[in-house]
Backbone bond lengths (Angstrom), bond angles and torsions (degrees), N, CA, C in turn:
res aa  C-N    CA-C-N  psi(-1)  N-CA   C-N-CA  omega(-1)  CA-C   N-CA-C  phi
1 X - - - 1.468 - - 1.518 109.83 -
2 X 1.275 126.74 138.72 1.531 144.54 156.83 1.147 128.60 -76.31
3 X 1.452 135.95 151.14 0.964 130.32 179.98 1.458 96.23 -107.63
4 X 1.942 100.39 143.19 1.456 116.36 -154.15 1.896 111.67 -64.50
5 X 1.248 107.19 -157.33 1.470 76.02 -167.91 1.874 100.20 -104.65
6 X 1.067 125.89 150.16 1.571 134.81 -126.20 2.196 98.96 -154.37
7 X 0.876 87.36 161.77 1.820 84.88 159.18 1.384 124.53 -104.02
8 X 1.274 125.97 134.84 1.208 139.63 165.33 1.672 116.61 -78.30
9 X 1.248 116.69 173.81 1.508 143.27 -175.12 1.447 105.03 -138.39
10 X 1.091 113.14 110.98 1.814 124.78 168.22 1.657 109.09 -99.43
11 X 1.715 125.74 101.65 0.762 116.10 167.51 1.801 111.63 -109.63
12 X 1.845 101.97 129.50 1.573 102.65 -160.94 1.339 127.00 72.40
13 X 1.615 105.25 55.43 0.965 129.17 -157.03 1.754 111.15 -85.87
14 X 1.780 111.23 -6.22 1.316 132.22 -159.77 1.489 111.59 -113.01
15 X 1.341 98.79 -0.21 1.826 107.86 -172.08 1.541 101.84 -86.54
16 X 1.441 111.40 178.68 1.352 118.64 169.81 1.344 113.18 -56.71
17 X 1.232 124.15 -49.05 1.234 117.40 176.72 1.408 123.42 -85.20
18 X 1.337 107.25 -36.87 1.290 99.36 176.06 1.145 134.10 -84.82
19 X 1.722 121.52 8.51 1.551 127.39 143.93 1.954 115.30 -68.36
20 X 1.295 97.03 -26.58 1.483 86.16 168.31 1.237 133.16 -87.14
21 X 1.720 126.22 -3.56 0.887 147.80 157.69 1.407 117.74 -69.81
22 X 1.559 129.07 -35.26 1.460 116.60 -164.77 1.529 81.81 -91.08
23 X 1.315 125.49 -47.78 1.935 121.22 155.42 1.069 124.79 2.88
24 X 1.402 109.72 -72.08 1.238 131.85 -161.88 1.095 98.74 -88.36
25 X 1.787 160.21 -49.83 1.028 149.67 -129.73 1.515 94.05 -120.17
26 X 1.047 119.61 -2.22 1.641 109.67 165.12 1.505 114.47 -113.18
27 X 1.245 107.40 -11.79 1.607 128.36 169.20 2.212 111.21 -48.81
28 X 1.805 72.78 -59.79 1.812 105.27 177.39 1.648 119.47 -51.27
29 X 1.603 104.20 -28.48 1.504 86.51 -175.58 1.806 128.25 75.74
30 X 1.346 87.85 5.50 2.098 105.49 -164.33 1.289 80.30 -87.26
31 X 1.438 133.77 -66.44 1.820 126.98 -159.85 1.484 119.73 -96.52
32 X 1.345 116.58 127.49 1.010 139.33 150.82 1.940 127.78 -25.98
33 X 1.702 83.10 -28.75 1.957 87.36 -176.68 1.850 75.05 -172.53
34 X 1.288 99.86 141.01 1.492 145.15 166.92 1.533 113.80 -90.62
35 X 1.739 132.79 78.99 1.539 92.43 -173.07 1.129 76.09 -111.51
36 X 1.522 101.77 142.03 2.195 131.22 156.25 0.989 108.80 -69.68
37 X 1.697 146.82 117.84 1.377 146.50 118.30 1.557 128.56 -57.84
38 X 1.441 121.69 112.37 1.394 112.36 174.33 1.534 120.06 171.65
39 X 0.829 93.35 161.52 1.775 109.63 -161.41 1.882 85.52 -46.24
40 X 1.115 114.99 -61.48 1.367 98.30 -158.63 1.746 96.03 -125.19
41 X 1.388 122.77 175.70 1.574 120.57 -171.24 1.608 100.22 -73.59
42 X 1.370 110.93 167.97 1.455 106.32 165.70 1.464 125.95 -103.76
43 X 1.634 125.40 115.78 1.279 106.19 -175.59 1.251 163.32 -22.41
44 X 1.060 123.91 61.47 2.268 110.04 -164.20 1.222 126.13 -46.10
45 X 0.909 119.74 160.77 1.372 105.71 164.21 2.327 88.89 -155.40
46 X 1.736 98.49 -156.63 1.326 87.78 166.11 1.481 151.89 -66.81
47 X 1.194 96.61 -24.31 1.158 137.03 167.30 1.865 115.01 -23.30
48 X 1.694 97.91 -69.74 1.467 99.54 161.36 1.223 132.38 -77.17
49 X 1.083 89.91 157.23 1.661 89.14 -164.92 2.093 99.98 -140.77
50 X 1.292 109.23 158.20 1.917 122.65 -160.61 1.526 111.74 42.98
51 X 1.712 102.94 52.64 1.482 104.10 -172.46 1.758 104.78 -75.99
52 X 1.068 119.09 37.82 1.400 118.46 -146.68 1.668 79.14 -118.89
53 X 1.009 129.75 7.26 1.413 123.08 -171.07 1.990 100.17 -138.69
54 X 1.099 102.66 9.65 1.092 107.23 169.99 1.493 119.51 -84.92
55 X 1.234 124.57 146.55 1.400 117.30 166.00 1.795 106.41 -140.84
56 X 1.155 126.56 134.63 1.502 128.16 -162.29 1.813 89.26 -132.29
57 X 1.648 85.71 139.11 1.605 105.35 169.15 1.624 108.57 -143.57
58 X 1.372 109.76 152.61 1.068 125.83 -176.97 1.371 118.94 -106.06
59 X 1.127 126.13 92.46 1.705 133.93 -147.21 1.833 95.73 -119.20
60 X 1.658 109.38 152.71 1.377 119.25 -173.02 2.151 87.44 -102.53
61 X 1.151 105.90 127.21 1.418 108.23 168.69 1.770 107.25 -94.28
62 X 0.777 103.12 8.19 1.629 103.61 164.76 1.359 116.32 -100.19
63 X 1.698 123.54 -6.03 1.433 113.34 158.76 1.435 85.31 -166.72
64 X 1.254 94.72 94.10 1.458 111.87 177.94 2.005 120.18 -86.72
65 X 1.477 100.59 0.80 1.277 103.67 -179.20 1.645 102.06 -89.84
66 X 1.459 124.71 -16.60 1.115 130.19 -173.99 2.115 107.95 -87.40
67 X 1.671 102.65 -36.81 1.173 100.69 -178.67 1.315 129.43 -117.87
68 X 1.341 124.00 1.65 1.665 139.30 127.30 1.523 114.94 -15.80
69 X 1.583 129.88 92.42 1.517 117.48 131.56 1.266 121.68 -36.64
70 X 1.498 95.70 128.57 1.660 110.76 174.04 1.394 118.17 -79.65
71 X 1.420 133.53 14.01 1.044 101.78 178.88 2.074 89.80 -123.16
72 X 1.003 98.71 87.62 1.447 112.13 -178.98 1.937 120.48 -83.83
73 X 1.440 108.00 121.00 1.305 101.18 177.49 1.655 114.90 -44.63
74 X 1.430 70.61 -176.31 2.186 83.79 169.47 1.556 119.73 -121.84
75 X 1.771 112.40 -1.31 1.370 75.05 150.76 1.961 101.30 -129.36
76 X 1.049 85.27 171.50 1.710 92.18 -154.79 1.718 107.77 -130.85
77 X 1.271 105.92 100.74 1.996 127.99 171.03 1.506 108.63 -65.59
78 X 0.974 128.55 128.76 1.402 140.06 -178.31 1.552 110.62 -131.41
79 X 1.361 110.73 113.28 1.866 103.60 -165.58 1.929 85.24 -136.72
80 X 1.381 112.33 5.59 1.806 101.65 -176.18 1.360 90.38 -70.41
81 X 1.575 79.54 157.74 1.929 113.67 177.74 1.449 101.42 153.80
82 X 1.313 95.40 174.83 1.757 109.82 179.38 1.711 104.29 -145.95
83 X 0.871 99.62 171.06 1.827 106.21 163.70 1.656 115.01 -89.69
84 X 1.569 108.38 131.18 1.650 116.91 171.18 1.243 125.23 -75.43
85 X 1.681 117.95 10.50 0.675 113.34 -175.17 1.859 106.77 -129.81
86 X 1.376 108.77 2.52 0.973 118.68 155.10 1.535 133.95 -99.40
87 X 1.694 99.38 0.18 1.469 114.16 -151.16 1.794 97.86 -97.46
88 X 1.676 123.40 146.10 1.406 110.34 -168.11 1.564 113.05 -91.75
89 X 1.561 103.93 44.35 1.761 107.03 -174.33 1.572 82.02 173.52
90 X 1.529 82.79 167.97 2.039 90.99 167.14 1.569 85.40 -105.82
91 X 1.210 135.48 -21.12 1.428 109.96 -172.08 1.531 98.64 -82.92
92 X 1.288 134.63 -24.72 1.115 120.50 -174.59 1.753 123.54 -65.23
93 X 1.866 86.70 -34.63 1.795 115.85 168.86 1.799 106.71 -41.84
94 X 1.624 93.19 -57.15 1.484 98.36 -161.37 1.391 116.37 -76.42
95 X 1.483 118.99 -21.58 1.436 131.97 162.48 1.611 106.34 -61.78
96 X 1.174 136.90 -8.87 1.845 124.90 169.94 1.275 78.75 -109.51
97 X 1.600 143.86 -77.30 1.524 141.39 -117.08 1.568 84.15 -87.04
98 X 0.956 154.34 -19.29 1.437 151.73 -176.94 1.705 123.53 -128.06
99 X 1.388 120.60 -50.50 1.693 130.19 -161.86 1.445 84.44 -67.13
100 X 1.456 119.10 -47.61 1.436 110.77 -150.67 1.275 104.72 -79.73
101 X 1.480 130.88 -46.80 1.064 129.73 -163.07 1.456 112.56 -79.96
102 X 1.470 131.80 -9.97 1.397 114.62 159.89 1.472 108.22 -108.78
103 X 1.133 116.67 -14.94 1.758 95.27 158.84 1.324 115.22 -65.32
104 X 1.430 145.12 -50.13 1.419 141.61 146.95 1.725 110.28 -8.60
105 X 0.943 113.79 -68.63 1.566 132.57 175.94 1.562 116.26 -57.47
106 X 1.292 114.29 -28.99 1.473 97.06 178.31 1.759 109.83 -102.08
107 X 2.188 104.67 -6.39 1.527 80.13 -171.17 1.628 87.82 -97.95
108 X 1.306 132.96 5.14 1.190 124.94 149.01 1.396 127.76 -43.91
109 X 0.950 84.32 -52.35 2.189 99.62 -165.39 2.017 97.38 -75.06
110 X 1.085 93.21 -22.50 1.824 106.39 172.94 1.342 115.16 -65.94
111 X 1.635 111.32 -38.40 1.231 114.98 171.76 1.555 162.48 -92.03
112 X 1.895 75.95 -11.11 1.180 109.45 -168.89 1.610 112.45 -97.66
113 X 1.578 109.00 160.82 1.185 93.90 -159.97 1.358 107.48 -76.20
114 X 1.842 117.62 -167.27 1.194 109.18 -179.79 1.657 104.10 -125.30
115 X 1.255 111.97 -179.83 0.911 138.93 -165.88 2.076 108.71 -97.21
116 X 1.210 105.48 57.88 1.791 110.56 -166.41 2.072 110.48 -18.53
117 X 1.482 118.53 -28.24 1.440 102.72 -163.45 1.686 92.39 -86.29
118 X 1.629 109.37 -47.89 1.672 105.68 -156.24 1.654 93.58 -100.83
119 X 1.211 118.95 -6.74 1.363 100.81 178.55 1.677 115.51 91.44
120 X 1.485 101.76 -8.17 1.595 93.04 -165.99 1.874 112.61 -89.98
121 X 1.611 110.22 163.00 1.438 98.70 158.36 1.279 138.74 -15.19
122 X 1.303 161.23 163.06 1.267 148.34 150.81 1.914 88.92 -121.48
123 X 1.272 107.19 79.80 1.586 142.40 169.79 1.432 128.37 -141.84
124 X 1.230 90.28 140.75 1.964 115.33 171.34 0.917 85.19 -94.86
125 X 1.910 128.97 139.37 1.491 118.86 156.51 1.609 84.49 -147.37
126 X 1.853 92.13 115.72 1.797 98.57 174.37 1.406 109.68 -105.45
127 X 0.996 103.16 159.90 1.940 97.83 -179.14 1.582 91.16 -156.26
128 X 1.448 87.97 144.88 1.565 109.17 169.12 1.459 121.70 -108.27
129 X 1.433 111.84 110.32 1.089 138.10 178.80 1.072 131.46 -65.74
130 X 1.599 111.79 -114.62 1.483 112.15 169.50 2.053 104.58 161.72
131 X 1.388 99.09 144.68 1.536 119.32 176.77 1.809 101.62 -37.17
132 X 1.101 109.97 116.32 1.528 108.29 162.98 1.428 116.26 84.27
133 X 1.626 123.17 17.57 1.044 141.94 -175.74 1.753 97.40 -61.25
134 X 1.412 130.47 129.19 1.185 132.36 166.87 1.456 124.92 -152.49
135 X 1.185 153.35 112.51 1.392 150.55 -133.06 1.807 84.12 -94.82
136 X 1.407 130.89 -24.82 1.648 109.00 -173.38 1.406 85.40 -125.13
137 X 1.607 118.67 65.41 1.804 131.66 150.84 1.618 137.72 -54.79
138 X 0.781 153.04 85.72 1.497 108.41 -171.61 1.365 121.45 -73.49
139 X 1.048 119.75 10.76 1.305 110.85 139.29 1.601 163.60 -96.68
140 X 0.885 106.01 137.65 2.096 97.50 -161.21 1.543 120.77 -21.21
141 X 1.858 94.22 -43.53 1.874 98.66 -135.00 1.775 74.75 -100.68
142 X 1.097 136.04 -48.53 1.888 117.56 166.02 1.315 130.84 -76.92
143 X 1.503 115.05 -21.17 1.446 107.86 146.03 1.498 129.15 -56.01
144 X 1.930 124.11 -26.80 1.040 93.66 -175.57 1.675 100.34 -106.30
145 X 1.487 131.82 0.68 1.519 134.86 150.32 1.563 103.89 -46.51
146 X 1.627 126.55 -71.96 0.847 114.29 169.29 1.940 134.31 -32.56
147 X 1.324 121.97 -36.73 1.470 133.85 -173.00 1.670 95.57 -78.45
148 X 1.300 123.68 -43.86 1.074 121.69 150.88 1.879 142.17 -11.22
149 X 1.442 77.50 -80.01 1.505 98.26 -173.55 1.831 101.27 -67.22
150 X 1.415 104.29 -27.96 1.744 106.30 162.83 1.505 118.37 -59.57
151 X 1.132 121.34 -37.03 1.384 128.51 -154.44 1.536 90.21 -84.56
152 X 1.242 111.82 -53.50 1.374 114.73 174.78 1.919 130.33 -32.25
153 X 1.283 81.27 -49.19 1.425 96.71 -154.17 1.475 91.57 -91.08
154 X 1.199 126.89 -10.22 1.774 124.68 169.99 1.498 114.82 -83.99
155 X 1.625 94.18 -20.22 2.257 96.37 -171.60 1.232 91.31 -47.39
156 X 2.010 150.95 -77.83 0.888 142.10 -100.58 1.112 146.35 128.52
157 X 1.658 126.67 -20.45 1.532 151.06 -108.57 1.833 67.29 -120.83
158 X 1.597 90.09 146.33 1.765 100.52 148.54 1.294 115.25 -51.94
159 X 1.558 114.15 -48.31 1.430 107.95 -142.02 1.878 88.60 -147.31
160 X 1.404 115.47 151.17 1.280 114.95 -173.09 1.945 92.20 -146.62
161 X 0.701 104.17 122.76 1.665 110.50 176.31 1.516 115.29 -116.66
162 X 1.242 117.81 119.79 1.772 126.03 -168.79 1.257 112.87 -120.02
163 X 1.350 111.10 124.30 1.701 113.71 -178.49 1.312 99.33 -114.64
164 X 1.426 109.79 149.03 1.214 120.12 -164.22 2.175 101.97 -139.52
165 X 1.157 103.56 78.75 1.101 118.75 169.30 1.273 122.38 -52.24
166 X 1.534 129.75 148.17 1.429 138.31 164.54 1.818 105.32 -67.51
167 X 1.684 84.43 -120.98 1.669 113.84 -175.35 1.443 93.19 -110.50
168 X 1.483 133.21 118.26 1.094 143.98 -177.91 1.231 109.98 -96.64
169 X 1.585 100.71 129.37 1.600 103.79 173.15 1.699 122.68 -119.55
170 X 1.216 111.89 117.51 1.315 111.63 -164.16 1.204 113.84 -73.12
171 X 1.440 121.80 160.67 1.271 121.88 -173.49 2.033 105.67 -107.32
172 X 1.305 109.39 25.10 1.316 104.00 167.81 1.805 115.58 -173.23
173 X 1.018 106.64 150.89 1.815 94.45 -166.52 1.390 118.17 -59.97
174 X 1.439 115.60 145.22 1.246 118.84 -173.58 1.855 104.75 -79.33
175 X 1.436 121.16 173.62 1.756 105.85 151.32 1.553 102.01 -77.34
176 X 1.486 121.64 -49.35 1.366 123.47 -166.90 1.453 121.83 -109.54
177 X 1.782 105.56 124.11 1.644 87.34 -157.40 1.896 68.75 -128.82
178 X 1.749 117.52 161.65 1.232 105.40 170.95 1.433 90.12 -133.30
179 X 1.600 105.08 165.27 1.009 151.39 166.96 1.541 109.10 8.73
180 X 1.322 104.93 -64.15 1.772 119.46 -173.15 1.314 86.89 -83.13
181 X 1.223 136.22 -57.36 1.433 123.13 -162.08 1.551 112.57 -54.03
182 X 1.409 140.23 -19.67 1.489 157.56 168.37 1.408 95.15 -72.95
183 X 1.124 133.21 -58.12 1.046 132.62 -160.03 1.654 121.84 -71.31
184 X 1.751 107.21 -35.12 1.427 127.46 176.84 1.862 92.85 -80.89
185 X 1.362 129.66 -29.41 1.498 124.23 -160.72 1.500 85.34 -63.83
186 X 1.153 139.20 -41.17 1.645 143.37 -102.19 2.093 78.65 -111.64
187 X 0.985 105.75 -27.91 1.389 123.68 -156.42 1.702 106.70 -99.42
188 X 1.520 126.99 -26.60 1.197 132.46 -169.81 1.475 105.36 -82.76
189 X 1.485 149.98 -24.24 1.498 118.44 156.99 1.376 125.81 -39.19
190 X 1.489 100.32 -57.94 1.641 136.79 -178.29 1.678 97.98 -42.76
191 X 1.170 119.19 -62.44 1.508 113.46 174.48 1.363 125.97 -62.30
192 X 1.435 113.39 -49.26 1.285 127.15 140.38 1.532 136.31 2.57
193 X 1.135 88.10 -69.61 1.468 116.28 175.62 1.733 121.67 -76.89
194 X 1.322 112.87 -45.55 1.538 121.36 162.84 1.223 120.67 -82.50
195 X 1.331 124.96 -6.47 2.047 126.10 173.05 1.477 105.73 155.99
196 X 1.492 96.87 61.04 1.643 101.56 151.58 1.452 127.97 -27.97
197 X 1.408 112.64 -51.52 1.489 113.32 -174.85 1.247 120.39 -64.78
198 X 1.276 128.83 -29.49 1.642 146.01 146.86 1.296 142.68 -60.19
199 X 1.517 104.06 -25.88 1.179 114.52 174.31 1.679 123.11 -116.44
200 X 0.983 95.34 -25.09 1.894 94.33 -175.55 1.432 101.92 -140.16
201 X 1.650 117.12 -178.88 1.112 118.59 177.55 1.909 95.54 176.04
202 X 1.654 105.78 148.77 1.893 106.94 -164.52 2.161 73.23 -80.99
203 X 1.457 75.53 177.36 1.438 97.60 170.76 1.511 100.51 -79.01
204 X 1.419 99.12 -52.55 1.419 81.76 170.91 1.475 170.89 0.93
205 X 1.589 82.73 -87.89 1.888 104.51 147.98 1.107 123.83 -73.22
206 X 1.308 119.24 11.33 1.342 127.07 170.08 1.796 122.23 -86.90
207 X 1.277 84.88 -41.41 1.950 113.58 -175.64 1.512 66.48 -76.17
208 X 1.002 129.72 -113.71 1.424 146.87 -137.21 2.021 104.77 -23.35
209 X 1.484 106.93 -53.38 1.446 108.48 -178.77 1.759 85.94 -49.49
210 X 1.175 104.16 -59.85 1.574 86.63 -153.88 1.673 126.51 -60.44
211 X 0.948 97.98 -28.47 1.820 103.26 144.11 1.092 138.57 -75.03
212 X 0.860 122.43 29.07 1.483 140.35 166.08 1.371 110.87 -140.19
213 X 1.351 116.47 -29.63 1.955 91.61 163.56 1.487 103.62 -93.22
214 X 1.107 125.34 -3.95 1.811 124.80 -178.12 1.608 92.07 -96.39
215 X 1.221 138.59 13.16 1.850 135.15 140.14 1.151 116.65 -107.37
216 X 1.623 124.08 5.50 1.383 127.75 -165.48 1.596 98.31 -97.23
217 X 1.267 147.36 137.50 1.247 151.44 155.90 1.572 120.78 -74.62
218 X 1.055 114.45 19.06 1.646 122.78 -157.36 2.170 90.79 -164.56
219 X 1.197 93.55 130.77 1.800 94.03 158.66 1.259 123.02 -51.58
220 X 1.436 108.41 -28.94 1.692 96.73 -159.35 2.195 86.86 -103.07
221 X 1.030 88.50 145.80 1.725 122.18 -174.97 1.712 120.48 -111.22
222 X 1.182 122.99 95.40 1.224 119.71 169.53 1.475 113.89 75.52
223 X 1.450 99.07 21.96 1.508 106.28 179.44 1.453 119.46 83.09
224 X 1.202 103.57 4.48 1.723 110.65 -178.47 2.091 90.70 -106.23
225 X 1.227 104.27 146.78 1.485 108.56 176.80 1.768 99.28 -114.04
226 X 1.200 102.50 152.76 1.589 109.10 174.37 1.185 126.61 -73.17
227 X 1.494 134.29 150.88 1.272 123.49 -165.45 1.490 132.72 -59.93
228 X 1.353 100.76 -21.53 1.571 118.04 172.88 1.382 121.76 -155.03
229 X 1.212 143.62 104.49 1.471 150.75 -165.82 1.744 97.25 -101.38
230 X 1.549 127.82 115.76 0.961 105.09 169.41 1.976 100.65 -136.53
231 X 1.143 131.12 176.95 1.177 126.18 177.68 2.120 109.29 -117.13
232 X 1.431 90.20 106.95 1.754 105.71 -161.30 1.994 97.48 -45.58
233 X 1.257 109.10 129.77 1.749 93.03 173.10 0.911 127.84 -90.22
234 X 1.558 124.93 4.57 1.599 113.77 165.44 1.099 118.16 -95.75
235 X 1.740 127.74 0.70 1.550 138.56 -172.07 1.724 99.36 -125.91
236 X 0.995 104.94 -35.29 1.912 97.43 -171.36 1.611 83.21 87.25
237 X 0.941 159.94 -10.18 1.259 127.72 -176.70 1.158 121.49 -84.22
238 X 1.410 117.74 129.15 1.628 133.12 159.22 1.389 114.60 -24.91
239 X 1.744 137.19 107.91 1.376 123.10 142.12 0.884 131.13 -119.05
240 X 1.313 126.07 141.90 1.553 124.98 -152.50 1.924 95.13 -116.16
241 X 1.346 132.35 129.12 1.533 121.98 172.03 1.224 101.43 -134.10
242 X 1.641 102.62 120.99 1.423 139.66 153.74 1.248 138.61 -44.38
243 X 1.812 147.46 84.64 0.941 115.17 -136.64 1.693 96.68 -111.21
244 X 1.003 122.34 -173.70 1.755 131.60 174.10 1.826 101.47 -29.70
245 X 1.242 105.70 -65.98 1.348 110.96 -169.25 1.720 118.68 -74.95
246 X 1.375 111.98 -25.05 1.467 123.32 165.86 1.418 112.44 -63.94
247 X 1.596 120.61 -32.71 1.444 126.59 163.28 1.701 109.45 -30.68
248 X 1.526 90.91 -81.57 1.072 111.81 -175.32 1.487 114.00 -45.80
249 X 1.191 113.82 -51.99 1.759 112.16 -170.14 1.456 97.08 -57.93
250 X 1.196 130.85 -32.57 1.404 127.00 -164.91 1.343 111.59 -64.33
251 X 1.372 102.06 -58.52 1.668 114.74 -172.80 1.555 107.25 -73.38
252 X 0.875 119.68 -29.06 1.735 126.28 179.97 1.516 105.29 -68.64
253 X 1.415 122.42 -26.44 1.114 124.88 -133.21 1.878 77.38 -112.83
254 X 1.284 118.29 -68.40 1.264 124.09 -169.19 1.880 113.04 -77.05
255 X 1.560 104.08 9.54 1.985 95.65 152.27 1.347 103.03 -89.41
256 X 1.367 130.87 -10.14 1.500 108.33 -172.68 1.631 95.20 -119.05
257 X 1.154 114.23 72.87 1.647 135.10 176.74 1.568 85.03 -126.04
């Protein structure tokens, strides 16, 4: 069973993925209202289509209690981030790929109603992560995805849904592509070709999984279950994480419904 059709929250609505997500989720016909959060609007073009249910705002994530509409859905897409290797600091990196996305998350969970027995959110909050996400990494850029997906899963939320992407391949040119990213493109048939499901994945099917487990009332999607469902113990909240290949099973799984 699905949950009927409802309003969504697009946060980073301008990224690779998360232009294919506000795409895709107004494409679908699942929501009732489309709202965009983000520094700047997200482009249209023909492409979308029942934009008539869209609504776009231009919000400051540096004091987001001041530029947050209050009347915020319940379940809530999270696709902000940037590249660290395009970014002019790592603190500046970690202020979008991290500051923003759990301050977003906690004045959400601030607002939303609650749940009278456990106290918790009455929220979906999905976020897109990334391959190798781990809070004790030694590395920066999945140690701090990983610290993330912690922060998350302590706000409160009923339900926390984590995708965990490979090597993403977009389905349209960026303005700014760097160095490694040319270098990994050059490399994605080749992976492609020896274990797609492990190694890469479009943005695409990425937006798309996540619309389809953010209408799903249950973790598991089209008969495929997520890679790990566990219940966080200092929040009680449910998180369910999606990995490269669970992408895929999802969306593969739910065209032949």
């Amino acid at each position: 069973m699905s949950i009927p059709k409802h309003s969504a929250l697009i946060l980073g609505g301008t990224g690779a993925v998360g232009k294919c997500l506000v795409r895709d989720a107004l494409a679908s016909n699942a929501f009732s209202r489309v709202l965009a959060l983000g520094r700047r609007p997200v482009p249209l073009d023909n492409t979308f289509t029942n934009t008539a249910v869209l609504d776009q705002k231009t919000v400051d994530f540096e004091h987001v209690q001041d530029s947050f509409p209050s009347d915020l859905p319940q379940v809530v897409f999270c696709t902000l981030g940037t590249n660290l290797t395009s970014a002019p600091s790592v603190e500046a990196w970690k202020r979008v790929d991290q500051q923003y996305v759990v301050d977003s998350a906690r004045y959400i969970h601030e607002k939303a109603p609650k749940d009278p027995e456990t106290g918790l959110s009455k929220v979906h909050f999905l976020y897109c992560s990334a391959v190798g996400a781990n809070h004790k990494s030694f590395f920066l850029g999945t140690r701090t995805k990983g610290e993330t997906e912690q922060a998350l899963a302590k706000i409160g939320f009923e339900r926390v849904s984590i995708f965990q992407p490979a090597i993403l391949k977009v389905v349209e040119p960026r303005e700014s592509v760097t160095y490694v990213e040319r270098i990994a493109t050059k490399f994605v048939p080749l992976l492609d070709y020896v274990a797609e499901k492990s190694t890469t994945v479009s943005v695409a099917t990425v937006a798309q999984c996540m619309r389809l487990v953010g209408t799903s009332d249950t973790p598991e999607v089209a008969g495929v279950a997520p890679k790990k469902v566990e219940v966080f113990p200092e929040s009680k909240t449910t998180v369910a994480y999606y990995s490269n290949a669970k992408i895929h099973e999802i969306v593969n799984s739910a065209s032949k419904l």
